[in-house]
C-alpha positions as semicolon CSV with decimal commas, in nm:
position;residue;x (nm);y (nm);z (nm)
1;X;10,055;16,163;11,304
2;X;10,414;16,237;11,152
3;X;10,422;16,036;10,903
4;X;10,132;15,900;10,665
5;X;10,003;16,161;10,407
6;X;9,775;16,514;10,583
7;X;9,608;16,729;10,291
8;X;9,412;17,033;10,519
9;X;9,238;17,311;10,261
10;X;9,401;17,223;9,941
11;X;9,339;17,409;9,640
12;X;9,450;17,437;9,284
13;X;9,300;17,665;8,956
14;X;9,424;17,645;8,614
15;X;9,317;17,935;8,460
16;X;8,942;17,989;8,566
17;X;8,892;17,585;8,633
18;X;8,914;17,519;8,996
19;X;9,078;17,163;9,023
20;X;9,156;17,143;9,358
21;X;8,832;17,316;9,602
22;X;8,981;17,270;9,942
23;X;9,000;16,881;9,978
24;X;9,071;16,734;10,334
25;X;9,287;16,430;10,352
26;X;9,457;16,166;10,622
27;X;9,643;15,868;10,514
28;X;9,772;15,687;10,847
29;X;10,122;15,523;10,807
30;X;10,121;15,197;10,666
31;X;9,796;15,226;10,497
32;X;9,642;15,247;10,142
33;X;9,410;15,460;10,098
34;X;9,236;15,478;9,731
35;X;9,117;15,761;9,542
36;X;8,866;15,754;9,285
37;X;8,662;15,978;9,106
38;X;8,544;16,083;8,772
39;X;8,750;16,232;8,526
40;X;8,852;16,593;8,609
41;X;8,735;16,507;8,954
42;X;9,107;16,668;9,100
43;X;9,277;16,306;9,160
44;X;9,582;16,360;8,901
45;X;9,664;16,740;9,060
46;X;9,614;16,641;9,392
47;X;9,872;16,290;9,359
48;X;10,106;16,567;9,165
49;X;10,085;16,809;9,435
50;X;10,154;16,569;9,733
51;X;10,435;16,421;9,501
52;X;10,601;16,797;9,482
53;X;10,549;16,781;9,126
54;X;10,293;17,091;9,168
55;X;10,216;17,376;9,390
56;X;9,881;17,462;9,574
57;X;9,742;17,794;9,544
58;X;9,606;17,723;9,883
59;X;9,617;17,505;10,197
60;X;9,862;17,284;10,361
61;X;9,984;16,930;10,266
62;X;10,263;16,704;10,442
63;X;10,407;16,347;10,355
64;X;10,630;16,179;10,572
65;X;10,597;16,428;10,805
66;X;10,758;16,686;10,608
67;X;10,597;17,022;10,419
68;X;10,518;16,951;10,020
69;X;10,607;17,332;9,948
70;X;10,856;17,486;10,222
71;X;11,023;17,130;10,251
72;X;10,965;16,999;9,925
73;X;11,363;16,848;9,885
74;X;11,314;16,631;10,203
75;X;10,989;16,537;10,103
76;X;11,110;16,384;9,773
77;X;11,348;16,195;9,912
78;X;11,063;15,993;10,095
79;X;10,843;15,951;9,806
80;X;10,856;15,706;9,537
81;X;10,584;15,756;9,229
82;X;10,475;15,507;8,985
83;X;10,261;15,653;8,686
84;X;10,017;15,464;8,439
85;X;10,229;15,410;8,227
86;X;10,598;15,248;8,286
87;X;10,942;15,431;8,285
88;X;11,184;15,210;8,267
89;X;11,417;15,171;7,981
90;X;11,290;14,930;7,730
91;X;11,688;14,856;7,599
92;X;11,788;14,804;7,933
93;X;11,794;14,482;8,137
94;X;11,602;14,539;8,506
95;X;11,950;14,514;8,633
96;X;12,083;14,802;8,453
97;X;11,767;14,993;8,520
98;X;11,746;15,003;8,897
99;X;12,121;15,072;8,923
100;X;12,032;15,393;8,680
101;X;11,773;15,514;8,873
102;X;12,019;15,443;9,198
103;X;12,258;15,668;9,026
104;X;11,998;15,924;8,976
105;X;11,899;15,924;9,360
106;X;12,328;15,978;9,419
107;X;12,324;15,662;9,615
108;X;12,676;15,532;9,651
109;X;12,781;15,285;9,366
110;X;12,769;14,948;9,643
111;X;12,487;15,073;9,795
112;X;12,318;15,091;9,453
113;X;12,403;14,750;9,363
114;X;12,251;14,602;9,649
115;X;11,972;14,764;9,631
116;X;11,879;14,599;9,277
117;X;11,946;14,289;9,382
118;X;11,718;14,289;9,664
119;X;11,407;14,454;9,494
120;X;11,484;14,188;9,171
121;X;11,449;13,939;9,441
122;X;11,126;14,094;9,656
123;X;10,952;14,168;9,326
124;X;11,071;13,778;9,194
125;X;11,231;13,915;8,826
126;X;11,626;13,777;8,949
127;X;11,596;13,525;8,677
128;X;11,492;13,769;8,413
129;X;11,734;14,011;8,583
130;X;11,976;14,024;8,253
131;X;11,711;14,018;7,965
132;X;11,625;14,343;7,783
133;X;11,328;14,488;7,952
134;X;11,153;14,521;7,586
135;X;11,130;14,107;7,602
136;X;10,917;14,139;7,949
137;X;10,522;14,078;7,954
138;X;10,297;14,399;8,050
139;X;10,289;14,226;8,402
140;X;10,669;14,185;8,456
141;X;10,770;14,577;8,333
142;X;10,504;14,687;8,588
143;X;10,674;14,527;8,813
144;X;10,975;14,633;8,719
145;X;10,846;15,000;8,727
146;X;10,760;14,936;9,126
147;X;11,080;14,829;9,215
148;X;11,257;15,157;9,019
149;X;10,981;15,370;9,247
150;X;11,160;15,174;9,547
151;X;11,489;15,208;9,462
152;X;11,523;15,464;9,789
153;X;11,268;15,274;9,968
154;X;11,014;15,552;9,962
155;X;10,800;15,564;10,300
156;X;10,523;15,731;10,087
157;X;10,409;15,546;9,721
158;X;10,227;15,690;9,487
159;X;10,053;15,482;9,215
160;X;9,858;15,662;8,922
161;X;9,649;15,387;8,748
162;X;9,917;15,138;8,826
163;X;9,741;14,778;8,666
164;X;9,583;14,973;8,326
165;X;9,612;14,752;8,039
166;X;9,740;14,469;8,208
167;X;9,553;14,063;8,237
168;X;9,388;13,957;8,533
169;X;9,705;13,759;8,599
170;X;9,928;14,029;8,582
171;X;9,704;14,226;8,814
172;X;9,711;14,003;9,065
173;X;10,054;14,014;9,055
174;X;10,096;14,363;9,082
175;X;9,802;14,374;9,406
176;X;10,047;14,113;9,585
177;X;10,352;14,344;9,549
178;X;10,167;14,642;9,702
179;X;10,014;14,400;9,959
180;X;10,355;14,333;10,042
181;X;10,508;14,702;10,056
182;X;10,231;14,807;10,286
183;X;10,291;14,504;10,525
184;X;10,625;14,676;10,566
185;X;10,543;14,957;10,637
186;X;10,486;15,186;10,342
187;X;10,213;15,443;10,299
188;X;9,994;15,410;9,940
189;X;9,791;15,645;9,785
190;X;9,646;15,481;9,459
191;X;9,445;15,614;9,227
192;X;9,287;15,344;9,014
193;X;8,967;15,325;8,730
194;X;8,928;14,950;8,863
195;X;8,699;14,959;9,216
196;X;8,809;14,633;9,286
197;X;9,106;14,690;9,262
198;X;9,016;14,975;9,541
199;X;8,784;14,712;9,720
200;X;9,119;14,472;9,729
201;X;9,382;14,688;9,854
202;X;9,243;14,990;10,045
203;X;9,206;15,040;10,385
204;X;9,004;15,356;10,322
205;X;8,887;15,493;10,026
206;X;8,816;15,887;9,909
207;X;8,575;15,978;9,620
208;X;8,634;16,321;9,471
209;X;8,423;16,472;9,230
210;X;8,469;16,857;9,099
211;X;8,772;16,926;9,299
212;X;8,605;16,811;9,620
213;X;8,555;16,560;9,875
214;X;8,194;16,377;9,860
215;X;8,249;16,062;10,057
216;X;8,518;15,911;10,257
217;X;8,527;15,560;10,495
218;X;8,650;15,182;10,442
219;X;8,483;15,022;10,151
220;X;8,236;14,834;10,362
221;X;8,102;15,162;10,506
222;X;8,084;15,329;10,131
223;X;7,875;15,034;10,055
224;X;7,672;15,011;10,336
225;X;7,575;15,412;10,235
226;X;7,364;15,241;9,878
227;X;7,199;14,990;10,126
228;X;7,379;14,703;10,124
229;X;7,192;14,517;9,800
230;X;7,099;14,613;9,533
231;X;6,798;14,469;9,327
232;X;6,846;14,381;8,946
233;X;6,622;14,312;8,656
234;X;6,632;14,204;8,336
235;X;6,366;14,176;8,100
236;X;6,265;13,891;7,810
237;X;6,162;14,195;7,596
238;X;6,354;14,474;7,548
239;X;6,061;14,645;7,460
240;X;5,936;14,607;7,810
241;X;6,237;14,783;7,957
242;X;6,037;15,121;7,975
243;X;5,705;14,976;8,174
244;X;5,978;14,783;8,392
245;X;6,157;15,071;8,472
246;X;5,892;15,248;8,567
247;X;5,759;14,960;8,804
248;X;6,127;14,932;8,979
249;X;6,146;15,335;9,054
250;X;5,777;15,350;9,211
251;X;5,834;15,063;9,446
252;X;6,210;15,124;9,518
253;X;6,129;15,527;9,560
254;X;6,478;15,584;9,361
255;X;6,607;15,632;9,013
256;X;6,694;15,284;8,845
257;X;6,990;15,262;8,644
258;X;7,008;15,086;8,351
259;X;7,318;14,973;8,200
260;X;7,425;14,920;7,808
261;X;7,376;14,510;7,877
262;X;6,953;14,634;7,955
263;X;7,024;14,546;8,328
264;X;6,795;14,770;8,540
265;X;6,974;14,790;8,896
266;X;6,858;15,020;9,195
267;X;6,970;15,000;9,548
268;X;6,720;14,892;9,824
269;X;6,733;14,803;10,224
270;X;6,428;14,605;10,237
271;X;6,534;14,366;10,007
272;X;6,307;14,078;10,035
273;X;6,036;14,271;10,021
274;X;6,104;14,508;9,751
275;X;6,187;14,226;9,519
276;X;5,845;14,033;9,603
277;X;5,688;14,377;9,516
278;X;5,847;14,428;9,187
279;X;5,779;14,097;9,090
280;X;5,397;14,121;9,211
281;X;5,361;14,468;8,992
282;X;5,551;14,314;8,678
283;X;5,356;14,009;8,728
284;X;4,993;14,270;8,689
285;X;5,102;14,451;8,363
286;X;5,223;14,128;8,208
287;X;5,588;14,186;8,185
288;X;5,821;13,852;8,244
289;X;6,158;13,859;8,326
290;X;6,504;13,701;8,202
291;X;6,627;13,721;8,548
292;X;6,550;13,872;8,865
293;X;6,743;13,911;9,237
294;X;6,898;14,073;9,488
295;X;7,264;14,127;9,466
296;X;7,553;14,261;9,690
297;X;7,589;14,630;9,697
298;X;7,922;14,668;9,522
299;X;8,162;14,966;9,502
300;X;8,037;15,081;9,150
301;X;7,733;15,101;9,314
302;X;7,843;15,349;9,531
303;X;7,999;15,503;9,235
304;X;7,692;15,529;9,055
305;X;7,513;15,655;9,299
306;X;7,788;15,891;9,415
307;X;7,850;16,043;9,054
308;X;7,595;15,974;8,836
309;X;7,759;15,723;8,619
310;X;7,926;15,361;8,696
311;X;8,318;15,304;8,665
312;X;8,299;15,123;8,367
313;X;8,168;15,466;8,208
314;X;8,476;15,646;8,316
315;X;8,760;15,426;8,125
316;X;8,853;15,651;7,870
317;X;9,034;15,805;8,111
318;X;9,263;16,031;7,951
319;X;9,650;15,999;7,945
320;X;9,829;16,063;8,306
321;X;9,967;16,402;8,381
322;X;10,289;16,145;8,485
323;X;10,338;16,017;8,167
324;X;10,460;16,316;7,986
């Protein structure tokens, strides 16, 4: 594969932390693939490495074909990087903006010119084209900061966190624009807090925790991994939760999770039977329910069981290495 993203043996230490333990990594052209872990899993260094924003200590990493280290000038000039939080200038209008960051990447002044005009078209902001960027909603500026990563039309994107903060709406907006990049041809790596965000856009998905690789595949096969469903529970009495507990990790054979809404969830194959089971022993010791079923195995359940803790535990996420 020449092009696409290769990560063989990477490493990285600050100091006596190891970030980086010797991570393996393929991203076929024209392809997203997601990465997600906890924080201080090694996602940040390793986007900031393949970006040639940081060096390994160790191993061997290519995008586009070309060397991150020994070939690091080519490299950039096939990589376009969009952090959490948007650079654009807020004074500007989105016109003035993408010719700026055309001037930055020495493209010739025509050249430039056009270039803005198409990505105000692709990434529909031509009628706002000439308003200051400060009057845009959250949704429109991150926008606007996709286009400015595409002003060279980067084979390789990288996308740190790219829909925090933003509405459901302007979300969705920003998941059709990738959509669209990668039916073109470009190569994402996106590291996101949001798994279904990951469970809408990837075509494979990596989970590192401690500086290492613990699970790879597409997200169906990550889910498959907890099961497939996943039984939950909820109890009339919170009191109850205990006994209930108890009754859902002796019949399931795992460790239930409960979650800060007093939702006990566990993952299970047998599914129609386990849940007849748990009702049968919660029905003996006199404990009645709120609500009871089977559900979909999800890709915070893989989390979960993957990590130790759901997504939703990991949003304080602290600020990006890319925004500084």
């Amino acid at each position: 594969m020449v092009g696409g993203i290769r990560v063989s043996g990477l490493r990285k230490r600050f100091g006596r932390a190891e970030a980086l333990r010797g991570i393996d990594l393929t991203v076929p052209p024209g392809t997203v693939c997601g990465l997600l872990g906890p924080n201080g899993a090694g996602k940040t260094t390793a986007v900031r490495i393949l970006a040639t924003l940081a060096t390994p200590d160790s191993g061997h990493a290519s995008v586009a074909g070309y060397d991150v280290v020994r070939q690091a000038e080519q490299a950039r000039y096939r990589i376009g990087l969009t952090g959490q939080y948007a650079a654009v200038d807020e004074i500007l209008t989105a016109r003035d903006n993408l010719r700026m960051f055309a001037r930055l990447y020495h493209l010739p002044g025509r050249v430039g010119r056009r270039r803005a005009v198409e990505l105000l078209e692709q990434f529909d902001l031509t009628e706002a084209a000439d308003r200051p960027v400060k009057t845009y909603s959250g949704g429109m500026r991150r926008r606007l900061d996709l286009a400015a990563s595409l002003i060279i039309s980067p084979e390789v994107l990288f996308l740190d966190e790219p829909t925090t903060g933003l509405d459901p709406r302007a979300r969705g907006d920003v998941w059709d624009a990738v959509r669209k990049l990668v039916a073109d041809g470009t190569t994402v790596l996106l590291t996101t807090q949001y798994l279904d965000e990951a469970d809408q856009l990837a075509d494979q998905i990596v989970v590192l925790d401690t500086g290492r690789v613990i699970a790879s595949g597409t997200p169906a096969e990550l889910k498959a991994q907890t099961g497939g469903d996943r039984l939950e529970v909820e109890m009339r009495d919170i009191a109850a939760m205990p006994a209930a507990v108890d009754v859902v990790a002796a019949v399931t054979g795992t460790e239930p999770h409960v979650s800060a809404s007093h939702r006990i969830s566990a993952p299970v194959r047998d599914g129609a039977r386990i849940l007849s089971a748990v009702l049968r022993d919660l029905d003996r010791l006199g404990l009645v329910t709120a609500d009871i079923g089977l559900r979909r195995s999800t890709l915070d359940d893989v989390f979960l069981r993957l990590t130790g803790h759901t997504a939703s535990q990991d949003h304080t996420e602290t600020k990006s290495e890319f925004a500084t």
